[in-house]
N, C-alpha and C positions, 0 to 999 in steps of 0.2 A: 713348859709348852706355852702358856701365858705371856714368856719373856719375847721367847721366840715371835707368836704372831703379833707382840706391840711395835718389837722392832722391824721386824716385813713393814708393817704399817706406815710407820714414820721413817723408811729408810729413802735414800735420796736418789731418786733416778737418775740416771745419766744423761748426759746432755746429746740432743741428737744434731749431727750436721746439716749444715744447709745443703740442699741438693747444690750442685753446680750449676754457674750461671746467674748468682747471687739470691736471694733470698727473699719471698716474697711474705705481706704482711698476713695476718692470719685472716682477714675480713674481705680483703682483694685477691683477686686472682691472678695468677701473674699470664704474661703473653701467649708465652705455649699452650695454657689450657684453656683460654679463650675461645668459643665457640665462632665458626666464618661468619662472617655476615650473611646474613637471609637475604637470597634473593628471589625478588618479586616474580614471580611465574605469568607474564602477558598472555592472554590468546589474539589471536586476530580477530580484528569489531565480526561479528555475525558467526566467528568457528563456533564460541559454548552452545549458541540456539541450533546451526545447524548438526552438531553431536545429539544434544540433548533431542530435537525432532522439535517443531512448532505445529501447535494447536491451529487448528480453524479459529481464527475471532469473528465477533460477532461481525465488525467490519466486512470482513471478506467474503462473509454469507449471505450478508447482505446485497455486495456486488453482484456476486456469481448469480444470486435469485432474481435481480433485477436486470441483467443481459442477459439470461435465459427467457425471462417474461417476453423483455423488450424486446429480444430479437423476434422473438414466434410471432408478436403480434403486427412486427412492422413485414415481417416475410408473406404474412398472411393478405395486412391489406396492398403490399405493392402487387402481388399476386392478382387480386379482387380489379386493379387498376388496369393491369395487363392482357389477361385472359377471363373469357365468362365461363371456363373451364367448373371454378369454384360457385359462383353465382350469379345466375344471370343478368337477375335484377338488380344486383348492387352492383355488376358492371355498366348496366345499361344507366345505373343512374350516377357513376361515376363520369359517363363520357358526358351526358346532359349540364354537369357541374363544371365541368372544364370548360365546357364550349361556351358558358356563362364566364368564366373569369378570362377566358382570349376578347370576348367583345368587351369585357371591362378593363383592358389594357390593350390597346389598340396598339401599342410601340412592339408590343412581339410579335403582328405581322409585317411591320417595318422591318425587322430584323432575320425573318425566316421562319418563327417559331411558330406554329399551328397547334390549335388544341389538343389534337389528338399525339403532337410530340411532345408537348408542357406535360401532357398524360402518362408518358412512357419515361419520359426525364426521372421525373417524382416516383414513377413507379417502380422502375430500374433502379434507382437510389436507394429506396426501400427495402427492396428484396435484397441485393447486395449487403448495405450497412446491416441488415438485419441478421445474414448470416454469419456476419463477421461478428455482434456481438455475441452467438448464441455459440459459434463452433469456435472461432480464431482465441487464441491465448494471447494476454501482452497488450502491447499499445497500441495495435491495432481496432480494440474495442475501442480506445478514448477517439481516437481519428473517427471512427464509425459514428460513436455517442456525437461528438460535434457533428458532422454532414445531418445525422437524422434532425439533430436539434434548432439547426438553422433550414431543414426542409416544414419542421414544424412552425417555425416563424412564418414561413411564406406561405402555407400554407393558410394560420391564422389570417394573415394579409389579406387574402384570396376571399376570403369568409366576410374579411370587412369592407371590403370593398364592393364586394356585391350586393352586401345589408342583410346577410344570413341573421336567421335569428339565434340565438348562445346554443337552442338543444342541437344544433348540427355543424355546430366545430367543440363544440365538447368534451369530446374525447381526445381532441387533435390538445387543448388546453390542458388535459388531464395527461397527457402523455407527455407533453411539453414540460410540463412541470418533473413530474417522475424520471425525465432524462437528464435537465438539470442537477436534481438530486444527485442522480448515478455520477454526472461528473466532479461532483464535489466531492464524494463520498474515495472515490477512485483517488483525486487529485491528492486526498491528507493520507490516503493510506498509502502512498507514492512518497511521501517526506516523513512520516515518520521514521520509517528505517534508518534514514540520510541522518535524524536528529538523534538517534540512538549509536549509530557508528560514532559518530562525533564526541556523542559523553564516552563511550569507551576508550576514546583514543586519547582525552583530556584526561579521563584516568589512568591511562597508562603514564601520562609523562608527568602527574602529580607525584603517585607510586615509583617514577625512576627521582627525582626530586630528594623526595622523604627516603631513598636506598642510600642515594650521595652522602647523605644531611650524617645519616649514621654510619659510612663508612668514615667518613670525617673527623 
């Protein structure tokens, strides 16, 4: 029995043939079992975020709360300009302020313009842009935010050229500024997207590049 399993042990296997198609080394792999090349999976710039669902940023909460403020407040006082509906004393003391800045610019009754339409221009503007930031979607609010933002220039104007003193354009400064803001704030979060489609599409054609390089 001893004889037996030394020579099982040391007996000589047989030689196996190559498959057909010649014969590949033991460490390589030959053609046929060579796995395809991996190809890169693209989405189109903005498909993964809109699949996946995008967050509110802080950005965007920011907008929406400051064309919600900004429109109520500008609908409020074009309103206050228009009608003594709201009150009467700040209308009565709106049309007294106008009639001060028609005698302080003598060329707007050369041209047609009377206080009390300077009054309704400014006021109708107001209420208008103002609904447009608070209701309207879109870029309609940035057209809105500019008309309010250059009625607050003139207005500011109106104040200096009469010799108001700072506590009664004030708010007109404080608002001026805060719609500023809103336009900037709007203008970057308008080109971000734009600068984010662009890395994806540069990676897209890095990624077809590096697929070549390895089918190669």
């Amino acid at each position: 029995m001893r004889l037996q399993r030394h020579a099982a042990i040391f007996a000589v296997r047989p030689a196996v043939a190559p498959p057909p198609g010649g014969a590949s080394s033991p460490g390589k792999p030959s053609d046929d079992d060579a796995p395809p090349p991996s190809s890169v999976q693209w989405e189109a710039p903005g498909s993964q975020r809109a699949r996946y669902g995008t967050m509110a940023s802080p950005r965007t909460v920011t907008i929406v709360a400051l064309s919600f403020a900004l429109g109520l407040f500008f609908v409020f006082m074009g309103t206050i300009k228009l009608t003594p509906r709201l009150s009467k004393d700040a209308y009565s003391e709106m049309k007294r302020a106008y009639k001060s800045y028609a005698k302080a610019l003598p060329g707007l009754k050369k041209i047609g313009i009377s206080s009390v339409l300077l009054r309704k221009i400014i006021g109708s503007l107001e209420v208008g842009c103002g609904v447009v930031l608070t209701l309207v979607p879109g870029r309609p609010k940035d057209v809105a935010n500019f008309l309010l933002l250059l009625v607050m220039l003139a207005v500011l104007f109106f104040h200096q050229l009469v010799g108001d003193p700072l506590k009664r354009y004030a708010h007109a400064l404080v608002f001026g500024i805060l719609l500023t803001c809103r336009l900037l704030i709007a203008r970057q979060s308008d080109e971000r997207p734009e600068r984010e489609d662009g890395r994806e599409e540069q990676q897209h054609m890095n990624d077809q590049e590096k697929n070549k390089v390895k089918q190669s």
